[in-house]
C-alpha positions in Angstrom: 12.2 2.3 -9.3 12.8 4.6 -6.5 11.2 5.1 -3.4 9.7 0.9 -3.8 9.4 -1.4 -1.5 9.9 -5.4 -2.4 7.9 -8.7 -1.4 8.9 -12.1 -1.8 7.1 -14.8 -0.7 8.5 -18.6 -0.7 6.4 -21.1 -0.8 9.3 -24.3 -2.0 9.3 -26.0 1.1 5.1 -25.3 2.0 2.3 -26.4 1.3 1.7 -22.2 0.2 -1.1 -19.8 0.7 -4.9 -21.3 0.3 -6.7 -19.6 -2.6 -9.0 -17.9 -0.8 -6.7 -16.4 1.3 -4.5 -15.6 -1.7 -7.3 -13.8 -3.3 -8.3 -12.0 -0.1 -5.3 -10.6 0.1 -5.1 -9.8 -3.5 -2.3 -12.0 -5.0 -3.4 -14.4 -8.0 -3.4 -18.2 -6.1 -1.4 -19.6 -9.3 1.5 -17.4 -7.7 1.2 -18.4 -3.9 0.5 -21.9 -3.9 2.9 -24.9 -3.5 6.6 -24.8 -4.0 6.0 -20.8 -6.1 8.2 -17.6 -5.3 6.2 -14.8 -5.9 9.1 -11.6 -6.3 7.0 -8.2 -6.4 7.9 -4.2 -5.8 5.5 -2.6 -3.7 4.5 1.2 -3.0 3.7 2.7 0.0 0.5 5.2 0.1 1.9 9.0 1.9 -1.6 9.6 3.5 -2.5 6.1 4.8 0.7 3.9 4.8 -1.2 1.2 3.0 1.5 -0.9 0.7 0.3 -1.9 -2.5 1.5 -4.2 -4.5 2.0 -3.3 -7.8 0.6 -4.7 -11.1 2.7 -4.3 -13.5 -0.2 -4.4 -15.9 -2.0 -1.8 -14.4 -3.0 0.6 -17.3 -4.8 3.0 -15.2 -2.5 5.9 -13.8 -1.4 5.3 -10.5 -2.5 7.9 -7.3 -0.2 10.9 -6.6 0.2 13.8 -4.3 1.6 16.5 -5.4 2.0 18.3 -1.7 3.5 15.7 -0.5 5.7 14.8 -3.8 5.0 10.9 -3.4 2.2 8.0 -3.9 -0.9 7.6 -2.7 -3.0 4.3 -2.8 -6.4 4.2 -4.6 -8.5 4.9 -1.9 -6.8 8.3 -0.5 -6.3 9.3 -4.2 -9.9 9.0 -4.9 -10.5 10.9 -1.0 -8.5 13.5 -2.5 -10.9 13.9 -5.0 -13.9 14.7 -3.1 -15.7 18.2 -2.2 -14.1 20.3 1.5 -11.2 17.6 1.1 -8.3 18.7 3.3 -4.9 17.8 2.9 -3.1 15.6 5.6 0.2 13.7 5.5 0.4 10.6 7.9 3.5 12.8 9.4 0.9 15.6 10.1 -1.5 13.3 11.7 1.1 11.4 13.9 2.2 15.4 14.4 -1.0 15.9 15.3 -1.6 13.3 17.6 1.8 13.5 19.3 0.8 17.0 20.0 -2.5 16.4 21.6 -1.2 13.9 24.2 1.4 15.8 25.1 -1.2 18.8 25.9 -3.1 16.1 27.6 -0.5 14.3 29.2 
């Protein structure tokens, strides 16, 4: 698909990701343990640069913003959602940000 990213984790030749820290991180442990590859395409979120990785059993319709033409993770498309919400790409905040310190500076 366009515009994804790709992980791949190889664990063949470790001892591979402890479950907890698997599930911490949101990967099923029965994929990141000892001597698994774990191949997946990824997204990254337009507002936050969170990258997600995608479950290609997700049902649920995935976050998208229609200003800025791209995906959004959960948690900004659910942001988006809420009452006096205004709209700010992470190139508008590092704009933004740029701007002030060179005022400052």
């Amino acid at each position: 698909m366009k515009n994804e990213g790709y992980l791949f984790v190889d664990h063949r030749a470790s001892p591979g990701l402890p479950e907890d820290v698997a599930r911490k991180n949101g990967l099923d442990p029965k994929l990141t343990g000892e001597g698994k590859v774990l191949e997946a395409a990824t997204l990254t979120c337009a507002h936050c640069k969170t990258v997600v990785i995608i479950n290609p059993g997700r049902t649920r319709e995935r976050g998208r913003c229609w200003k800025c033409a791209a995906y959004v993770c959960d948690n900004c498309s659910f942001a988006m959602k809420q009452p006096g919400y205004e709209h700010h790409s992470w190139n508008e905040l590092v704009d933004s940000i740029l701007e002030k310190g060179m005022q400052n500076g």
